[in-house]
Biopython code that builds the backbone (N, CA, C, O; Angstrom):
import numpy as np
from Bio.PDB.StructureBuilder import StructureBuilder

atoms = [
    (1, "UNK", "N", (19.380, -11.499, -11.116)),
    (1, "UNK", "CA", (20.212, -11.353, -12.293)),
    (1, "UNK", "C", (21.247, -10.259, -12.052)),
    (1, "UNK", "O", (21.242, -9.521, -11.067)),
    (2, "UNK", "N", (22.081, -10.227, -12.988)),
    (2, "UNK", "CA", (23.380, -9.365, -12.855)),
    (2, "UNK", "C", (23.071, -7.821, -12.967)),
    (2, "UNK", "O", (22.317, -7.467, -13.872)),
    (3, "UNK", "N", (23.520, -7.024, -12.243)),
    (3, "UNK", "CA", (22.864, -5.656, -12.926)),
    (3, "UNK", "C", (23.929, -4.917, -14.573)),
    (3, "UNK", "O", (23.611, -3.940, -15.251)),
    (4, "UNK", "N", (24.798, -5.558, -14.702)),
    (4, "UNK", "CA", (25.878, -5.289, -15.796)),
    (4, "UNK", "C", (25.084, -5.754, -17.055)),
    (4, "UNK", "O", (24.974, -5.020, -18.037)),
    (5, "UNK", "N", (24.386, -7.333, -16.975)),
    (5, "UNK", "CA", (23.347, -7.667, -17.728)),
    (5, "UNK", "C", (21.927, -7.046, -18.098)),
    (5, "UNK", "O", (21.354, -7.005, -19.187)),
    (6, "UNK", "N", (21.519, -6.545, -16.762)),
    (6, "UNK", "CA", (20.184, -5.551, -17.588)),
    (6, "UNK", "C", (20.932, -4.172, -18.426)),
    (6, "UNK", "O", (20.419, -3.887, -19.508)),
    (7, "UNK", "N", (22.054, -3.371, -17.980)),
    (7, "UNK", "CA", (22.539, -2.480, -18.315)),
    (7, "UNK", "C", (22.757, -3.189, -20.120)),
    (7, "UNK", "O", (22.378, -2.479, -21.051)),
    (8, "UNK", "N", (23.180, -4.143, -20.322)),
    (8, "UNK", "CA", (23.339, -4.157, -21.745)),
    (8, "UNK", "C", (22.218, -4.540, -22.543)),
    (8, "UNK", "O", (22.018, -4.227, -23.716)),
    (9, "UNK", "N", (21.178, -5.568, -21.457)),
    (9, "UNK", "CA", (20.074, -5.148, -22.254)),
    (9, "UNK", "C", (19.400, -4.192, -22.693)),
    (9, "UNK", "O", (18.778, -4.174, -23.755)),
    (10, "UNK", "N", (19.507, -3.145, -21.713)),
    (10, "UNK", "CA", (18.637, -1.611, -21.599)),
    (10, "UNK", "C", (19.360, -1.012, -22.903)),
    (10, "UNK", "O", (18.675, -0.255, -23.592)),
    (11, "UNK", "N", (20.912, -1.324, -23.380)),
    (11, "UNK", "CA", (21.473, -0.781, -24.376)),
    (11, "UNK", "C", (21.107, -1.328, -25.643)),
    (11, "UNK", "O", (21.271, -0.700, -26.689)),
    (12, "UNK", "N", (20.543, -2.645, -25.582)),
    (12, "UNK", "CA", (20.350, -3.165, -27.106)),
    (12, "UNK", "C", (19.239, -2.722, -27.341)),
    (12, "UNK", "O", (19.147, -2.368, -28.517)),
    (13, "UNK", "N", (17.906, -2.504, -26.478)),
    (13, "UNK", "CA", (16.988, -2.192, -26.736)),
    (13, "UNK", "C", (16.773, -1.265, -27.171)),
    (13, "UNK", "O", (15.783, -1.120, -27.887)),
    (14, "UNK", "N", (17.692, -0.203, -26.880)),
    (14, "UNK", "CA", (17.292, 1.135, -27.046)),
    (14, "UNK", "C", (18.002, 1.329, -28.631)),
    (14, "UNK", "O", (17.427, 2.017, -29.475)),
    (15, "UNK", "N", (19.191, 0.703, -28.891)),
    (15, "UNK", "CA", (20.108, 0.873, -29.800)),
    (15, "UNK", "C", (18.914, 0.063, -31.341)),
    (15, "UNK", "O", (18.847, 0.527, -32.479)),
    (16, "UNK", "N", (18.518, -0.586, -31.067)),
    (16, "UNK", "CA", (17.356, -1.846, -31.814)),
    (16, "UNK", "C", (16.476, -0.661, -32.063)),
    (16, "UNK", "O", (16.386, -0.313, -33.241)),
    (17, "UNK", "N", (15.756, 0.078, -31.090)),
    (17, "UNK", "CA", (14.390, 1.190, -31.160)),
    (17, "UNK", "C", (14.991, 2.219, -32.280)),
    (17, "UNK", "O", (14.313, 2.579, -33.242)),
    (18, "UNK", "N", (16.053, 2.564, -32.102)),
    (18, "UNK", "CA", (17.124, 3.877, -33.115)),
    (18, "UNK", "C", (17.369, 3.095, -34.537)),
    (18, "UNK", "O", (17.448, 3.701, -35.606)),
    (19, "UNK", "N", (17.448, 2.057, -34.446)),
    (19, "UNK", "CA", (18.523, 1.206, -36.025)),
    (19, "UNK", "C", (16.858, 1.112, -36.798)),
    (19, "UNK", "O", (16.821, 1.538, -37.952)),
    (20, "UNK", "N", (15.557, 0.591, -36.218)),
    (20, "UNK", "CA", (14.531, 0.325, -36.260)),
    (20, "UNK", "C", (14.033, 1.387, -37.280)),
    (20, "UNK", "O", (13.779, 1.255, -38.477)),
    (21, "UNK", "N", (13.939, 2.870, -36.182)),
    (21, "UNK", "CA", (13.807, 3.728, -37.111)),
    (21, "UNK", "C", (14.017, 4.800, -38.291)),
    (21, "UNK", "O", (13.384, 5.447, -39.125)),
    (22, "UNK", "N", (15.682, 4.502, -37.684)),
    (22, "UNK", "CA", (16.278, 5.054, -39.114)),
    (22, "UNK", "C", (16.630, 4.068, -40.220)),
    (22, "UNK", "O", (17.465, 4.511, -41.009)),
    (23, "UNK", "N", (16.188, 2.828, -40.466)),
    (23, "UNK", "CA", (16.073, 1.852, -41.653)),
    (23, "UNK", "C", (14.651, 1.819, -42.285)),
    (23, "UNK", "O", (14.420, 1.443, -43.434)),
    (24, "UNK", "N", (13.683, 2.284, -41.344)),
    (24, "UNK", "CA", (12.579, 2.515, -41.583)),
    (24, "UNK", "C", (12.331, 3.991, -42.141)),
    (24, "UNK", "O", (11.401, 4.187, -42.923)),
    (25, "UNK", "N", (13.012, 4.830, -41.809)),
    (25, "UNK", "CA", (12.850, 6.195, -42.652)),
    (25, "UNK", "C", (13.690, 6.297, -44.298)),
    (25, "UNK", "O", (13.463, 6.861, -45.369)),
    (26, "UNK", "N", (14.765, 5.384, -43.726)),
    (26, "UNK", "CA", (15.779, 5.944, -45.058)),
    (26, "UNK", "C", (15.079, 5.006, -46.109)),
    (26, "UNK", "O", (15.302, 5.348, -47.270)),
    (27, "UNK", "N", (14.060, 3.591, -45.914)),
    (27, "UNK", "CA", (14.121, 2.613, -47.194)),
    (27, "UNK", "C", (12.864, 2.234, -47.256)),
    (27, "UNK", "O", (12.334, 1.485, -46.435)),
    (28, "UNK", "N", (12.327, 2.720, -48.213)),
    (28, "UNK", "CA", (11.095, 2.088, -48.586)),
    (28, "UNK", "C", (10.593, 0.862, -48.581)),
    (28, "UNK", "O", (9.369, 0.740, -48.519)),
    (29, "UNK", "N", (11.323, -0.137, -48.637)),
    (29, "UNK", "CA", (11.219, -1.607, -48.560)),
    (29, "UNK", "C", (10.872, -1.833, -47.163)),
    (29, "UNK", "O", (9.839, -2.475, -46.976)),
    (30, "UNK", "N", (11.493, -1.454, -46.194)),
    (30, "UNK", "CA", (11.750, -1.442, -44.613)),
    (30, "UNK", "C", (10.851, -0.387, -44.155)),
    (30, "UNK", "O", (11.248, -0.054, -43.038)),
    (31, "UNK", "N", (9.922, 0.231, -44.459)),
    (31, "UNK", "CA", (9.049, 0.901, -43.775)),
    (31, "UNK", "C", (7.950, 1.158, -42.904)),
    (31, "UNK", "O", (7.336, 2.213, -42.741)),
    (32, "UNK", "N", (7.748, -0.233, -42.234)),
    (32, "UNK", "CA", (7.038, -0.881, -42.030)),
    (32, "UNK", "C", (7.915, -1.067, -40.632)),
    (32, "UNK", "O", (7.271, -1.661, -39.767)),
    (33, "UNK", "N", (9.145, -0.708, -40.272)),
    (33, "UNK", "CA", (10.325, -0.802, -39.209)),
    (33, "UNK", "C", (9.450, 0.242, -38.844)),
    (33, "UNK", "O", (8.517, -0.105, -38.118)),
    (34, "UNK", "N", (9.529, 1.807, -39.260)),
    (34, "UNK", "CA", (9.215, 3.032, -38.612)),
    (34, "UNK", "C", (7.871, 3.122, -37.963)),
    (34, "UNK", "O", (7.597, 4.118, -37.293)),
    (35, "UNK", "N", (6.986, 2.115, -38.122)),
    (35, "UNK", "CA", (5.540, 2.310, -37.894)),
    (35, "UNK", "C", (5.678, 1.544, -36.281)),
    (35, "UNK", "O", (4.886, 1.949, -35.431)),
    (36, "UNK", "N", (6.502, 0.645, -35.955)),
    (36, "UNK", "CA", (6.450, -0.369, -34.931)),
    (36, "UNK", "C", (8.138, -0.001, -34.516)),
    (36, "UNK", "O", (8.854, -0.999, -34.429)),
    (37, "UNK", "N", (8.792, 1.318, -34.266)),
    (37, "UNK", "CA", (10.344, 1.663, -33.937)),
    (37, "UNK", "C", (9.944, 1.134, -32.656)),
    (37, "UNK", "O", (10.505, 0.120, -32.241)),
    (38, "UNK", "N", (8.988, 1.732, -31.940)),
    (38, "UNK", "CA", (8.850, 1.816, -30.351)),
    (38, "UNK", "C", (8.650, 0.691, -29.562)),
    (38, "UNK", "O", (8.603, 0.800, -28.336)),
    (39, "UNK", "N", (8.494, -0.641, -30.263)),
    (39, "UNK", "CA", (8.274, -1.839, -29.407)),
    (39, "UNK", "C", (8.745, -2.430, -28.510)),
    (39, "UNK", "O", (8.189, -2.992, -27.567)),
    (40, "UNK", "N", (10.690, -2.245, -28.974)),
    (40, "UNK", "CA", (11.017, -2.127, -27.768)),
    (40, "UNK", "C", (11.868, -1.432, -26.670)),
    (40, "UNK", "O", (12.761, -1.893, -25.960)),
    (41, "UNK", "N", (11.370, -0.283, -26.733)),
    (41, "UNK", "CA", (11.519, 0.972, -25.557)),
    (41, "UNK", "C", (10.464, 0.208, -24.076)),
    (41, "UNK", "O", (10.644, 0.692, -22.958)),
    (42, "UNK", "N", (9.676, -0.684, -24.213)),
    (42, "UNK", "CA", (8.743, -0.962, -22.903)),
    (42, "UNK", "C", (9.815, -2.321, -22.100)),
    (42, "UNK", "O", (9.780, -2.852, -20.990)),
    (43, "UNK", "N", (10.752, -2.504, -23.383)),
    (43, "UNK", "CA", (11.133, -3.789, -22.715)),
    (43, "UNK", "C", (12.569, -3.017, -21.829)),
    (43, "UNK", "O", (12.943, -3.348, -20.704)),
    (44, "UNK", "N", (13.172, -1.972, -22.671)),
    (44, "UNK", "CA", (14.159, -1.016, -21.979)),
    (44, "UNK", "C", (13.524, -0.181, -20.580)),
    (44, "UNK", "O", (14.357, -0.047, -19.683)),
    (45, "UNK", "N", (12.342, 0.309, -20.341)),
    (45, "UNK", "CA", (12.093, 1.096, -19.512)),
    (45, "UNK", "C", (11.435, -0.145, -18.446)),
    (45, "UNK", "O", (10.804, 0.222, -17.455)),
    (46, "UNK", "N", (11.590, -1.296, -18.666)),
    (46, "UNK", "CA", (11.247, -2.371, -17.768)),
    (46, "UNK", "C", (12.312, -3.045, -16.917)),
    (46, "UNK", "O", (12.263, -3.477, -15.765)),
    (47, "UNK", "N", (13.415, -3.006, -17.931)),
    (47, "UNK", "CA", (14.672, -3.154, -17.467)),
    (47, "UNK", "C", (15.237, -1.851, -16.891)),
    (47, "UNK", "O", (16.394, -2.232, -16.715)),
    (48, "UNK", "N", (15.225, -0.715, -16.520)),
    (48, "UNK", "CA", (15.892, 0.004, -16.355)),
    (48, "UNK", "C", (15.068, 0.373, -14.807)),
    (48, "UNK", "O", (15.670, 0.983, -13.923)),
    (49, "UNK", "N", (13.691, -0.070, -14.646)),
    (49, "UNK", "CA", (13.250, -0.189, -13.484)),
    (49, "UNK", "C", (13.270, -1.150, -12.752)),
    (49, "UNK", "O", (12.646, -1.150, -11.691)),
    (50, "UNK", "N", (14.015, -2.205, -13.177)),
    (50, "UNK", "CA", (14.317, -3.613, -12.605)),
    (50, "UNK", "C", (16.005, -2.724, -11.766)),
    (50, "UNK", "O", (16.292, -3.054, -10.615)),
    (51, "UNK", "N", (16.431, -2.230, -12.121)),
    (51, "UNK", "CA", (17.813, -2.012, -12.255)),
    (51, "UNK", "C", (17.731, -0.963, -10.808)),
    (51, "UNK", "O", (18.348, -1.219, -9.774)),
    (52, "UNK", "N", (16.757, 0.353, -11.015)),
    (52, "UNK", "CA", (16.530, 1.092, -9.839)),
    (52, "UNK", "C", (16.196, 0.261, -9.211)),
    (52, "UNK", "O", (17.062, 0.061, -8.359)),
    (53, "UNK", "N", (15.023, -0.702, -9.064)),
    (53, "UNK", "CA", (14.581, -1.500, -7.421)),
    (53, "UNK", "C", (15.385, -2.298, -7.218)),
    (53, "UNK", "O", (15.084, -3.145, -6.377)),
    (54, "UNK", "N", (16.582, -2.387, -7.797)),
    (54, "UNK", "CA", (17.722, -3.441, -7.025)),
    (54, "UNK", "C", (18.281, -3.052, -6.199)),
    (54, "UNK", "O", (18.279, -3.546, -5.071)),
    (55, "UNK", "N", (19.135, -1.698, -6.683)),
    (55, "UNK", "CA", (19.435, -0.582, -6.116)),
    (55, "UNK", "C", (19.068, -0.323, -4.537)),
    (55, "UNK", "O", (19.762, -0.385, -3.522)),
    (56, "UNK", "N", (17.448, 0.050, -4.794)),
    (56, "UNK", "CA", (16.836, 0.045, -3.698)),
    (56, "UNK", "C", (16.786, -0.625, -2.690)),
    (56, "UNK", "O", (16.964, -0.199, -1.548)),
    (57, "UNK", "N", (16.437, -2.212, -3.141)),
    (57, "UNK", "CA", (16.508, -3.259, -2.207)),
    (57, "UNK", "C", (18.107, -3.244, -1.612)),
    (57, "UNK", "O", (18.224, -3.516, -0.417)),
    (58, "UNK", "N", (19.026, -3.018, -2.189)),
    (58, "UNK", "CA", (20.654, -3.546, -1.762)),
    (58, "UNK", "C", (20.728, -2.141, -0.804)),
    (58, "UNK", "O", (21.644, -2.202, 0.016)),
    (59, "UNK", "N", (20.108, -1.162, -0.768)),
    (59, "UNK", "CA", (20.686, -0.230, 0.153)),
    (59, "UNK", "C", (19.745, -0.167, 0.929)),
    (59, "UNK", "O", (19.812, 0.556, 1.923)),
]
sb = StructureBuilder()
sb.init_structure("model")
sb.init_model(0)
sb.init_chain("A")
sb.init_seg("    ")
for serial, (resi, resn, name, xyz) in enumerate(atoms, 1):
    if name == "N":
        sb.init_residue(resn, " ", resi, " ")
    sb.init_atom(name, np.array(xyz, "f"), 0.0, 1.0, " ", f" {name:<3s}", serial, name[0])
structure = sb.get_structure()
């Protein structure tokens, strides 16, 4: 896969983990966001180690 493509995944994920928990702090209705913010930070730090061993392999 493209490495420009994990780079924007690694950005939605992380940007999704932040929106997650500040909709979950500011609204009572949505609070239930803040309990589960972190779900997907594993899918960002999966991608972002896909991204170093490419790296690796190409040099």
């Amino acid at each position: 896969m493209n490495k420009t493509l994990f780079i924007i995944i690694t950005i939605l994920t992380i940007l999704s983990s932040l929106t997650m928990y500040y909709l979950g702090k500011n609204s009572s209705h949505l609070s239930e966001l803040k309990d589960f913010f972190w779900i997907p930070f594993p899918i960002g730090v999966g991608v972002i180690t896909s991204i170093i061993s490419i790296n690796k392999i190409k040099n």
